[in-house]
Each structure stands twice: as structure tokens, then as C-alpha cells.
N, C-alpha and C positions, 0 to 999 in steps of 0.2 A: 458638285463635290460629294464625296463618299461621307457617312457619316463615320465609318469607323478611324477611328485614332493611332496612331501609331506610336508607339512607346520605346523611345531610344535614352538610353542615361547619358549620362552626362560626360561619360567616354568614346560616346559610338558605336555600345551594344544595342541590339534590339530586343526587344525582351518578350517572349512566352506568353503573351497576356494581351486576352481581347477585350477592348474598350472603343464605348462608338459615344454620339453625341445622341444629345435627349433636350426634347422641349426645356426641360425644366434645369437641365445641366450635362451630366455625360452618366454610363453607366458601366462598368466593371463586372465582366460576367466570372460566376464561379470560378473555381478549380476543381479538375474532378482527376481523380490516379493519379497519374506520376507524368503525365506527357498532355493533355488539357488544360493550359493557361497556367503551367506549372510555376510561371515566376509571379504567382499573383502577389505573394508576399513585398518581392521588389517593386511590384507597379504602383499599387497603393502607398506606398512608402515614398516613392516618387513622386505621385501625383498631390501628396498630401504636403510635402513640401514644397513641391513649385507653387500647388496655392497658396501656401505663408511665405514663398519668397515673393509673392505678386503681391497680397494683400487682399485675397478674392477670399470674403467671406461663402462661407459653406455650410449646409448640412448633408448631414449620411443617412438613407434609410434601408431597410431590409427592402430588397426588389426580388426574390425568389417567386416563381410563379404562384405557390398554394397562397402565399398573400400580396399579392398584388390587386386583388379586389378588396383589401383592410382598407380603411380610410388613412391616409398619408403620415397624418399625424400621430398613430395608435405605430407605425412602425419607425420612426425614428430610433436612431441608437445614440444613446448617450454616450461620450468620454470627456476626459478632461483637455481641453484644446490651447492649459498651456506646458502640456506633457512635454517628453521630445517623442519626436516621430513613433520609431519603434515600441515606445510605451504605449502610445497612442492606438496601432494598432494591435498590440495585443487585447487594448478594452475593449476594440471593434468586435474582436472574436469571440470576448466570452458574452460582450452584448448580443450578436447575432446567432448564437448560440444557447439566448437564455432560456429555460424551460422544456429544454430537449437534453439527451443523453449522450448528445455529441462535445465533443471537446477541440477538435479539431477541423470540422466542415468551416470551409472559405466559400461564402455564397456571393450569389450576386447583389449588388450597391448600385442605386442609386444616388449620386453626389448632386445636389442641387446648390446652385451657384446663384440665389438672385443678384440682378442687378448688371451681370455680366453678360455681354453679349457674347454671341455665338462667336465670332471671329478673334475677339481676344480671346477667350476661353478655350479654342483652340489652338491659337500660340502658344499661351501659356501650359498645355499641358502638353503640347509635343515639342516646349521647351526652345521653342524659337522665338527668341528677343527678352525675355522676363529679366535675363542677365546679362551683361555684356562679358566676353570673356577677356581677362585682362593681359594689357602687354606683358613680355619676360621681362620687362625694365623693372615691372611694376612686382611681380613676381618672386625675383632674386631679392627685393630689397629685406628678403625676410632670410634673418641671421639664425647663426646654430642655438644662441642663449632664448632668441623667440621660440624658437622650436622646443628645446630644456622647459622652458616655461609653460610651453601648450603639454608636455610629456607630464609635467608633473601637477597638472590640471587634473588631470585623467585620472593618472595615478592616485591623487585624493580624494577618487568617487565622483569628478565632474564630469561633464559631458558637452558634446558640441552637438544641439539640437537639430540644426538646420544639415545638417549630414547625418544618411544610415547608418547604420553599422555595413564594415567592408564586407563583399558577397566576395574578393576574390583574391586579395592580398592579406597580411599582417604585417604591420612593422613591428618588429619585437626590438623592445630594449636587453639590454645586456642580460640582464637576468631573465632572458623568454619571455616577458610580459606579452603577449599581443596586441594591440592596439590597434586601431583604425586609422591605414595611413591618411584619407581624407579629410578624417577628424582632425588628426594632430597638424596640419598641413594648414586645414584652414583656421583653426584656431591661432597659427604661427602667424596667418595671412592678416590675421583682425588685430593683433599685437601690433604690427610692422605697420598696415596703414590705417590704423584707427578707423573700421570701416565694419561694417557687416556683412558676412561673406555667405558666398550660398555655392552648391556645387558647380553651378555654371561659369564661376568666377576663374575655373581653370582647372586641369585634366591631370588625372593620375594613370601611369604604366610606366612601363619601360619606357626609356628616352624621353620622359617628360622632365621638364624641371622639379615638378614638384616631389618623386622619388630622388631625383639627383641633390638636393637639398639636406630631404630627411637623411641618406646613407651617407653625406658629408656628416651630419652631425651626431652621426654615431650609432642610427638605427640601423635593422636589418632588414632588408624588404622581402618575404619569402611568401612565394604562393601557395594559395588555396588549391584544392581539389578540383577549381571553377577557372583559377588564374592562369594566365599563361608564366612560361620555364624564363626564367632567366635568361636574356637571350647572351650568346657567347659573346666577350671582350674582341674588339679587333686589336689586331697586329701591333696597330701603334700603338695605342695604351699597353701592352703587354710590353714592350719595348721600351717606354717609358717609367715603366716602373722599376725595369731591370737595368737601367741605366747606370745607378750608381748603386748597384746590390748584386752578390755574388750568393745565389742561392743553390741549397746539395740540388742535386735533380728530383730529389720529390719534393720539396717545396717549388720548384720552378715548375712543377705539373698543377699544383696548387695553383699559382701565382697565372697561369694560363686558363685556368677557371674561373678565379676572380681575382683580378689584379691588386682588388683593396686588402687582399693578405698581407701583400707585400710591407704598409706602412708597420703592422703589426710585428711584423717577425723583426722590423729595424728596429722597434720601440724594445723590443725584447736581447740586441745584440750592441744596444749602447754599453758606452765602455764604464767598467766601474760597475754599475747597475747590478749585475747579478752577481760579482761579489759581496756587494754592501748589502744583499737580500739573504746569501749564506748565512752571512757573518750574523745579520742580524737575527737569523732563523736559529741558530746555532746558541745565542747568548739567552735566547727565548727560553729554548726546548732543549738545549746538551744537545744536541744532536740534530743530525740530516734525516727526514723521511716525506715520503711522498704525503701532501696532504688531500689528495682524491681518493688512494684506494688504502694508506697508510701501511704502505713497503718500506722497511728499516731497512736499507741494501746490507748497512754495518754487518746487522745478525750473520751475513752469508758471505760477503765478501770482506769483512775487516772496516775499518774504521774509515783508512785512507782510500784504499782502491774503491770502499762501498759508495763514498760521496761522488765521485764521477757518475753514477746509477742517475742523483738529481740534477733537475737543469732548472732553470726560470724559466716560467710563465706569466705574461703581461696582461695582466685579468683589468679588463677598462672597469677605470672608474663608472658607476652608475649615472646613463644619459642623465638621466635629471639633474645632478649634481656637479654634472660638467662645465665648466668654462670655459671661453674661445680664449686658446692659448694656453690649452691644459697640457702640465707635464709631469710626466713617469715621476711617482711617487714612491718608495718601497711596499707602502701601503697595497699597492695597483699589483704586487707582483703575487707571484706565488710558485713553492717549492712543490715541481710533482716527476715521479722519476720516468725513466722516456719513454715508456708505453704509453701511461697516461696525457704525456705531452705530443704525443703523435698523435694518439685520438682525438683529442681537443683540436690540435689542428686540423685537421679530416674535418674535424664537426666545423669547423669554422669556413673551412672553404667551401662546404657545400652549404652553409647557411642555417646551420639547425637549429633549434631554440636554445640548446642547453650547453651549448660551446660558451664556457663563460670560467 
């Protein structure tokens, strides 16, 4: 058998990064430019948490050729090993870095595993058996308020160690936040079954449950520069959302991009609603104006013809804060005249941070 290692995440990428096996454990060679072992950042990050999802204690040391005749012990790299991940390896860096003028060289490591045999240590770092991945039974049982609750984990400075940060997706919450859909997914996943979860516990993209969960409970899943496009709604869901909704033709070009506009523009055309937002806009402020770019139609068109300029807008409440069984509050609305309200929806169907 080869000694080199193959390094697939936990979706089914392969990743840029050479790694073989070593008497002593495995080894992770450099990075050099832009196209040489370019995802080393991902692979160590990977490998560092499949050993704490095993339980395979480890050291690190500098293996660059000018010291690899140093005594073993003189090149160890200290970090702290009950960081999370990504902190972890930033102390790699400026430990393998220390005493030279580099700030950014990714060298080659030696990872030493005693105790662990070659053949587990190969599983476990090309990620075959350390987790079991779990049924959709097992999967769904995690609810929109688990999810709210891993959102506003995050949100308060916390983190989910046992997962990187995202290389290719964000889920943003209503107000843009980015987040790590993996993160917030499996922190939902340890809520739901009191368990400890690790990435292999089950798969994020398009058509996985685990995005179909998050954008039920009111995130936004938009890719990276690395991730792949949204892939386009088929016929029936587009069908099914226009079932019992009579949209102008540019909302039903919207509504064929992403069919979860659809629920928005209803929550926006309940009856009563955007009077009682008027009215209350009006008892507020004397008056109708836009409040994104603050257009007073009045000035220009008169008091009465000028209020037709504003319409309602259904601004979601913030995930975090959301309830299963949440409803349109006037609170949730807002007064913006129809340029403004055209954009916002543009922004929303194509998924941008700041449609909110």
C-alpha cells in the first residue's frame, strides 16, 4: 500500500494537500505559491480534528529539511490543545514561524501519533469509520428553535469547535451575519440528540437535509467564491408555490429563482397588515416616508396621491429570536416607497446579505 494519504472532507472534496505516512505518524508537506498543496490550511484543520474526533493523542513538530537533523524534541511546536481548531492552527503558524521574518510560510509537520497503529491511523485520517454518518430519521429530528438556539450561540462569541470554519458556503441571518452553516447545523444536531457531533455525523450542499433545515428556519445559504451556485428549483416546487398565489410577472420571475420568496411576498399581502402599519406609521411620524432612502412622496405629489409612492415591507424578525409558529407583527414590517421595495426584493431573490 502507498504511503501517501488521501485527503477528502467530509463532503467529497479532495483537497490540494500532500500527506503520506511516517514511522512515527504521518507527515504534511508545505505550501509553496498559489497551486502547491494550496489547501494546506483545510487539511491540517481536518486532520486535526479527526484526531480529536478519534481520541488519537498527538504531537506536531517542525519537519522542514534545514532541521530535520535538530534533535526531535528541540523542534516541537507548542499550542494550546483545548483551543478550537482554527485557533489552534493559527499558533501552529506563528510557532513554525518563530525566529524568522516570515509571517505566513506553511511548512512541512511531522504529526506523531504514539500508540496508534498504522492501519487505524490511516482510517482515521482519510476519515473512513472514526464517525458513523447518521440516518435522515436521525437528522430531521432537529427543529427550527434548536437551530435559533445554535444561531444565538454564535452570535454571543461561541463557537463549535469540532467544525472549521466554512471554506464554501455562509448561512447569513436576516441581518447578513455569516455563519458557518456546519457549525450552526451541528451545534442544532447536539441540542436535538444530546450527543457530540463531529463532521462526519452528516453532509452539507445543495439537497442535503442539513441546508434544507437551516433555510426552513429562516437562514440564507449563499456561496462562496469556492462554493457551488444554487442549483435552479424544479417545475414542481415552482408550481407549488404558485398554487394559491397570484403573482405580477416580475415577482413570478423572482418566484422561478427561488420559490422561498414566494412565502414572503404572502406574509407581505395579508389582509389588514399593511393598513394597520400605515396607520401606525402615520400616528408615529404625521406622515408616510420611505424609511431606507427617506423619500417624503407628500413634498411632490400631495398628501393623498403621495401615500400610494409607500407600500409594506415584511422585514423578518431576527433568526435568533424567532419562534416555531412565528407571526407577522407590525413590528416585522416596514414603510419603503417602490423603488426601494423593488430592490429589496431583487436582493432577496438572488440571496444577498443585505436584503433585510
Amino acid at each position: 500500500m502507498s504511503d501517501q494519504l488521501i485527503l477528502v472532507t467530509d463532503d467529497g472534496a479532495q483537497l490540494n494537500a500532500k500527506a503520506e505516512m511516517h514511522e512515527r505518524g504521518f507527515v504534511l508537506h508545505s505550501r509553496s505559491g498559489t497551486d502547491r498543496n494550496r489547501d494546506y490550511r483545510a487539511a491540517l484543520e481536518l486532520l486535526l480534528s479527526r484526531l480529536d474526533g478519534a481520541r488519537i493523542a498527538y504531537r506536531i513538530y517542525l519537519d522542514s529539511k534545514p532541521v530535520q537533523g535538530i534533535d526531535l524534541a528541540q523542534r516541537e511546536l507548542s499550542f494550546d490543545r483545548m483551543s478550537p481548531v482554527p485557533t489552534r492552527f493559527d499558533e501552529l503558524v506563528r510557532a513554525m514561524n518563530k525566529g524568522s521574518s516570515s509571517h505566513g510560510a506553511w511548512r512541512r509537520l511531522l504529526i506523531e501519533t504514539p500508540g496508534t497503529g498504522p492501519a487505524r491511523l490511516r482510517e482515521v485520517v482519510e476519515g473512513k469509520g472514526n464517525v458513523v454518518r447518521l440516518p435522515a430519521s436521525e437528522l430531521r429530528k432537529v427543529k427550527s428553535s434548536h437551530i435559533h438556539k445554535a444561531v444565538q450561540k454564535l452570535l454571543d462569541g461561541g463557537d463549535a469547535p469540532n467544525f472549521a470554519p466554512s471554506r464554501e458556503y455562509d448561512a447569513l441571518t436576516d441581518t447578513g451575519i455569516p455563519l458557518a452553516p456546519k457549525k450552526v447545523f451541528g451545534l442544532a444536531l447536539e441540542e436535538a440528540l444530546k450527543i457530540e457531533v463531529h463532521p462526519g455525523h452528516f453532509s452539507a450542499g445543495w439537497g442535503q437535509i442539513c441546508f434544507e433545515l437551516l433555510e426552513d428556519a429562516g437562514l440564507w445559504i449563499v456561496p462562496k467564491k469556492e462554493g457551488k451556485a444554487r442549483p435552479k428549483p424544479n417545475q414542481t416546487e415552482i408550481t407549488a408555490e404558485l398554487a394559491d398565489f397570484a403573482p405580477t410577472e416580475e415577482e413570478r420571475s423572482w418566484i422561478e429563482g427561488n420559490p422561498k420568496i414566494a412565502s414572503h411576498l404572502r406574509r407581505e399581502r395579508h389582509p389588514g397588515l399593511a393598513g394597520e402599519k400605515r396607520a401606525q406609521f402615520i400616528a408615529e411620524h404625521g406622515r408616510l416616508f420611505c424609511e431606507d432612502c427617506k423619500l417624503d412622496p407628500a413634498e411632490q405629489y400631495g398628501q393623498e396621491a403621495g401615500s400610494a409612492c409607500i407600500e409594506v415591507h415584511h422585514h423578518i424578525t431576527h433568526v435568533a429570536k424567532m419562534q416555531p409558529g412565528h407571526k407577522t407583527s407590525l413590528e416585522d414590517l416596514k414603510c419603503l416607497c417602490a423603488n426601494c421595495h423593488r430592490v429589496l426584493h431583487r436582493k432577496l431573490a438572488l440571496g444577498f446579505a443585505d436584503a433585510s
